[in-house]
N, C-alpha and C positions, 0 to 999 in steps of 0.2 A: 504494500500500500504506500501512497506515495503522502509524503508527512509536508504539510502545509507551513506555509510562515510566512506571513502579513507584511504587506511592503507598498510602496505606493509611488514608486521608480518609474519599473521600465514595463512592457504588458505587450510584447508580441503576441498576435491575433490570429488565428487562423481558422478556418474549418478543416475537420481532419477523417482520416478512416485510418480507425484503429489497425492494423497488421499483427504482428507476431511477435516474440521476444521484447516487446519494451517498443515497438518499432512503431511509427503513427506514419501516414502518407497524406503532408500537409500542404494544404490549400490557403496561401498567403489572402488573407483580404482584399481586394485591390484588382485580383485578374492575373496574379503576376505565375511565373513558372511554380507547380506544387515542388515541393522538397520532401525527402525522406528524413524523418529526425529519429533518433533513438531515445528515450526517457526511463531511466533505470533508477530503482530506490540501491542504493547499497548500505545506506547505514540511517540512523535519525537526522535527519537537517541536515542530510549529506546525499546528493543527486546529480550524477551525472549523464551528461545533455553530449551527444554528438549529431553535428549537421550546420547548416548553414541557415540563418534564421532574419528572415524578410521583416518587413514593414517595422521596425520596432517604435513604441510610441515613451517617450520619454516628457514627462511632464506635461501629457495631452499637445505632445508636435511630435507628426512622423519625420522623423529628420533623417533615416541611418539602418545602414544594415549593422546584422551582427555575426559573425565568425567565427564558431565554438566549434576548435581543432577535435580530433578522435580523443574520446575519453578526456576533458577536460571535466574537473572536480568543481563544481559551486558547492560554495556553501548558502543556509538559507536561503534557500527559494522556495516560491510558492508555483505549484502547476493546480490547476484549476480546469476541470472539462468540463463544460456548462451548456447544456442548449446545443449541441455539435460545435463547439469552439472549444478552443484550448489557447489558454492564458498563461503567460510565462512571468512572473514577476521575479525583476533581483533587486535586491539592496544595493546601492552604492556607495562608498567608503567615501566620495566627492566627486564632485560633478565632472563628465567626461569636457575632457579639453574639445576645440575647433577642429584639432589636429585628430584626436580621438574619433571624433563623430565623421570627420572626412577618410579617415585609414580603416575604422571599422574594428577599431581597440578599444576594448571593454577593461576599466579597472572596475574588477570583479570584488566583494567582501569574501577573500580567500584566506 
């Protein structure tokens, strides 16, 4: 089961069809290419995300994709499947740079 934690950052969006193994077959909002994402619990408040993650909304503005290498570790996140959506919230330790939001580099609460 996948363990929830409250955040109010970032909330990539999408409509999905669940697959196998942890695996979702996601449909970006917007029209854009679906992507295959992985979502795997491995410990409590510990979840790790591989795939490429479209429309991301950061203080209600789509500004920015996001990049989450094979088997990269978040901590505190919240995944939320609601209504055929799935919602991805992270914490942020401080707010991403210009440079951040144009490279598609997440400083992650790691």
């Amino acid at each position: 089961m996948i363990r929830y934690y409250l955040s109010k950052y970032l909330a990539p969006i999408y409509s999905f069809k669940e697959l196998k193994n942890g695996y979702y077959y996601a449909f970006p909002v917007g029209g854009h290419t679906p992507k295959t994402i992985r979502i795997y619990d491995s410990a409590p408040n510990l979840i790790h995300i591989e795939g490429h993650i479209d429309t991301v909304l950061y203080k209600n503005h789509f500004h920015r994709s996001l990049f989450i290498p094979k088997f990269y570790t978040i901590k505190n996140v919240q995944i939320l499947i609601k209504d055929g959506f799935i919602r991805l919230y992270v914490p942020l330790k401080v707010k991403p740079t210009q440079t951040d939001m144009q490279t598609g580099i997440l400083l992650l609460d790691s």
